[in-house]
N, C-alpha and C positions, 0 to 999 in steps of 0.2 A: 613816308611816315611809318614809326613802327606801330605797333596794338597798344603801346605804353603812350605813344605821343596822341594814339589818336582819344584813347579813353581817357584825357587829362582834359581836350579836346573839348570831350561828351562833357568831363564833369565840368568845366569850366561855360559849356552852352557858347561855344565860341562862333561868331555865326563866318566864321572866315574861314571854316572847315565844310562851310556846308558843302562846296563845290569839289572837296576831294574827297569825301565817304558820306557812306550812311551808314545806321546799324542797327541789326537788330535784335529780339528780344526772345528768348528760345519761350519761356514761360505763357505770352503773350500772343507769339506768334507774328508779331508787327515789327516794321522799319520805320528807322525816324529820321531826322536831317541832326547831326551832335547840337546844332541850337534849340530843339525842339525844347518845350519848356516844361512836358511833362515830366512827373517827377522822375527820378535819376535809377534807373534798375541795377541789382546786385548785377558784379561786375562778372561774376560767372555765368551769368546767364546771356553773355552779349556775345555777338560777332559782329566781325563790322566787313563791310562790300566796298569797294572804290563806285557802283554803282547801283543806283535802283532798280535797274533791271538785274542784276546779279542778286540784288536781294529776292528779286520774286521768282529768279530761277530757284533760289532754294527752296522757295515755298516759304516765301513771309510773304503779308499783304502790309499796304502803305496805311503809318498813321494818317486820320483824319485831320489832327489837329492842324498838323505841320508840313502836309501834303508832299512827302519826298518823290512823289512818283513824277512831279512837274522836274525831272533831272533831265539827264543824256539816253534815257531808254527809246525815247522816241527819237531821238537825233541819228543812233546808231543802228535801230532797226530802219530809218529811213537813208541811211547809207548803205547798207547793207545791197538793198532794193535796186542803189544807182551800182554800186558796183555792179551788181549783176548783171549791166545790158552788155554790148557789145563794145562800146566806148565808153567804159568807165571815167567818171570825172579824176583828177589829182586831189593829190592831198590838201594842197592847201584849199580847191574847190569844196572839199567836203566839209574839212573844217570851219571855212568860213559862210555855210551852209549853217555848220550847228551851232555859230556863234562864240566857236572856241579858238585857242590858238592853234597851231599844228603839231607842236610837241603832246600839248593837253588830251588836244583830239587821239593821235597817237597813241596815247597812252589809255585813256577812256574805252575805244575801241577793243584794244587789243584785250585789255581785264576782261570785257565781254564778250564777246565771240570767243578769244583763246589766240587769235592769230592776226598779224598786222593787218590793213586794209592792202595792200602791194597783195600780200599772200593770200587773202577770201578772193580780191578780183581773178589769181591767178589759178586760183582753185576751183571757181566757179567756169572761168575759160576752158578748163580742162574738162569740167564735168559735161557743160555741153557736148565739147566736142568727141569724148566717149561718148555719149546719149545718142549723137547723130551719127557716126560712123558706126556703131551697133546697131541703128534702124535703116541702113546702108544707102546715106548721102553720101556721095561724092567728099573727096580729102578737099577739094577747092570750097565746096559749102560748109566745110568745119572748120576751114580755114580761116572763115570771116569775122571770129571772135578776136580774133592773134593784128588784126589791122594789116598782114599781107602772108604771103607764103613763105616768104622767106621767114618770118620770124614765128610762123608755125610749126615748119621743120627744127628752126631751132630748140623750141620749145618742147618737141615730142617725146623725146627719151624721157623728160620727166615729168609733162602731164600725160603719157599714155605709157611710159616702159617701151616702149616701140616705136620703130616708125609707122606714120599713120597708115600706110598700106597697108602693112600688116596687121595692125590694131583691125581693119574693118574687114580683114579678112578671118579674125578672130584668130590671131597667132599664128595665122598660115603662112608655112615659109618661112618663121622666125627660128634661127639656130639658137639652142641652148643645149652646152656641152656640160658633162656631168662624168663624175669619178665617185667611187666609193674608197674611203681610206677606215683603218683602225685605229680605237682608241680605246681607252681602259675601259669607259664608259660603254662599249658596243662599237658596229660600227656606224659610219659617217659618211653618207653623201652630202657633198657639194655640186652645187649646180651655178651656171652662170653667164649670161645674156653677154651682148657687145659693152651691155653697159655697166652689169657688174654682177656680184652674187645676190643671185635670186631664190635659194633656195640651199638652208644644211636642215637636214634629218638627218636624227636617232636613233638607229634600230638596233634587232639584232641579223634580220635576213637583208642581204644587200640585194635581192630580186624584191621583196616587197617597198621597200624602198625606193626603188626606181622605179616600181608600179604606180608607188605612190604621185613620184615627180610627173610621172606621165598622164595622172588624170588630173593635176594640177595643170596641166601645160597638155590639153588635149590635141591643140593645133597646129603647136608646132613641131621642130625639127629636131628632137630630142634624140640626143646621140653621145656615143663615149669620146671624153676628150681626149686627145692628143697627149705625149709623156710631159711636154711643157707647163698643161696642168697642175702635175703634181705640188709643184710649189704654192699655187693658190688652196690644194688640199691638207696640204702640210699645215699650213697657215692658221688654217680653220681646227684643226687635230690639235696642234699646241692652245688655241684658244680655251677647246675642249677641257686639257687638261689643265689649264693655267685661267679660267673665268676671266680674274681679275686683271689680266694683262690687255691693253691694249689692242683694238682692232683697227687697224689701216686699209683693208681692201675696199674699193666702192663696193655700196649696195645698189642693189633694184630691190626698190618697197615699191610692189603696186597693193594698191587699195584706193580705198572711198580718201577722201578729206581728213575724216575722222581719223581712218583706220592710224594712216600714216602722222595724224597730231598721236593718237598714242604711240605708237613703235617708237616717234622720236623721245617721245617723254620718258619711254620704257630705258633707252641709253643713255639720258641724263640721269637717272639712277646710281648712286655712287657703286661700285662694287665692294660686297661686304655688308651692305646694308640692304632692307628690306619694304617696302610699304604694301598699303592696301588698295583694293579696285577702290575703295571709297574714295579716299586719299588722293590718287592719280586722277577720278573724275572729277575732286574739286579742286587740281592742278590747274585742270584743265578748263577752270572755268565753269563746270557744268555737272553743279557737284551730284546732281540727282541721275543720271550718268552711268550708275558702276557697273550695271549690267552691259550698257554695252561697250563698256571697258576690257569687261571679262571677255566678251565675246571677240573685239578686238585681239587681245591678247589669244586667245584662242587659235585665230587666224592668221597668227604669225608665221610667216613658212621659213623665216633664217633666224633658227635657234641660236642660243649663245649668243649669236652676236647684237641682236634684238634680244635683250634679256628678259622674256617675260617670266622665265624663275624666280625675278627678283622679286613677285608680284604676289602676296599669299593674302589669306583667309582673312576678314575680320579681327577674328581670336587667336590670331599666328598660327592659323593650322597651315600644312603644305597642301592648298586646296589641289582639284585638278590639274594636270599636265601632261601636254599633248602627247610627249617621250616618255612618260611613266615618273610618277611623284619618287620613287626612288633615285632616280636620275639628279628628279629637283632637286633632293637634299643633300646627296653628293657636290652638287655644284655649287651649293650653296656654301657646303662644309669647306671646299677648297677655295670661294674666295673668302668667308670667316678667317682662313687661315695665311689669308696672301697671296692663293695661288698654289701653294705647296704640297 
């Protein structure tokens, strides 16, 4: 539904809307169900949520009269729960749990949280298993979330960046190869794991630089790559100079849950165009948020291609940036321009 279908919806008090939004009332502070029979508020003052709990994430409380809060807030914080054991139920157990169908649920879920149930069960798998191998259980007891070994190891490169040995030896032993290249902008290290690039900086000293990757990456095996490199550094230099252009090399995003729902959200960002931390944390669901959106962004370690450039101020200022806010607006000017 769009905001035109669903406020035709509200004005109409249609009660067959109740089950796909609610909304609420900026002036008032409250959420309603669109049947709700109080009187009808100016339409500038509304927003509307697919759920009740998204409405009290923003900080509205539930009318009394019409009681929205009886929705999916409790259905989903009560899945949330079972996803998290170690045998997470399926979809359709969860949905017919909450009384919904599996598409419905599917989609109720995701509005709230930010992320499919498949993706929180497989994110929370992960977080464990960092949690215990950092307090240094054995790979076979973090293993036990994944249902066997085998599909622990498969799973590793992308909930840990590593394999698990190395994860709990806190990157010890893990190779990451790294080159410094030039670009208009300064120069450019690239760095990057078995599994992909984990790391471009902006400087202009290519020993700080690499000071930098190495306290980034204290444990491992940090070292200058080989000349077959150069083409992944190339790669990354025309990026530099060309923003708007397409990026094709894998990455390695390590982070929290969070981190990496923003960095992804940060690439879905058209190039040439711009938003705000506000903006991105109610992308994301969670619109109270922004702080630690910015912080996120902050923490991005593969510039450009994680555009957190594209990410500015409130009031369009070039807020902070990790490479220097002059950098930002360079890169900004050349995707403004195409790339050119």
């Amino acid at each position: 539904m769009t905001d035109d279908d669903r406020w035709a919806a509200l004005a109409s008090r249609d009660p067959a809307a109740d089950a796909a939004f609610v909304y609420s009332v900026r002036t008032t502070g409250v959420y309603c169900r669109p049947s709700c029979p109080a009187r009808r508020p100016n339409r500038a003052n509304v927003r509307f949520h697919d759920t009740a709990v998204a409405a009290e994430r923003a900080g509205f409380r539930a009318c009394k009269r019409c009681g929205p809060a009886a929705g999916h807030g409790a259905a989903v914080a009560e899945a949330c729960r079972r996803l998290a054991a170690d045998e997470p139920p399926d979809l359709a157990a969860l949905a017919d749990a909450a009384g919904l169908s599996r598409f419905h649920f599917h989609r109720v879920f995701k509005s709230v949280v930010g992320v499919t149930p498949k993706a929180y069960a497989a994110a929370e798998r992960g977080r464990r298993a960092r949690e215990q191998l950092a307090a240094g259980a054995s790979v076979t007891a973090a293993a036990a979330g994944f249902g066997s070994a085998s599909r622990f190891y498969a799973a590793a490169p992308a909930a840990l960046g590593m394999a698990p040995a190395a994860y709990r030896a806190g990157g010890r032993g893990e190779v990451i190869r790294f080159a410094v290249g030039d670009s208009s902008l300064g120069r450019v290290l690239v760095a990057a794991t078995a599994v992909g690039v984990c790391a471009v900086f902006l400087g202009d000293d290519a020993d700080e630089l690499t000071a930098e990757l190495r306290r980034r990456f204290p444990k491992a095996d940090v070292q200058p790559a080989d000349a077959a490199f150069g083409a992944t550094v190339a790669n990354v230099v025309a990026l530099v100079e060309a923003p708007a252009a397409a990026f094709d090399l894998p990455l390695d995003l390590r982070g929290t849950a969070f981190q990496v729902r923003v960095w992804e959200a940060l690439r879905r960002i058209p190039a040439g165009t711009t938003t705000t931390y506000a903006k991105l944390a109610e992308q994301l669901g969670q619109p109270t948020a922004a702080r630690a959106v910015a912080r996120a962004c902050a923490t991005n370690h593969v510039s450009v291609a994680v555009p957190c450039h594209r990410v500015v101020g409130a009031t369009g200022a070039l807020t902070g940036y990790r490479w220097g806010v002059a950098r930002k607006a360079e890169l900004l000017k050349r995707e403004a321009a195409g790339g050119r």
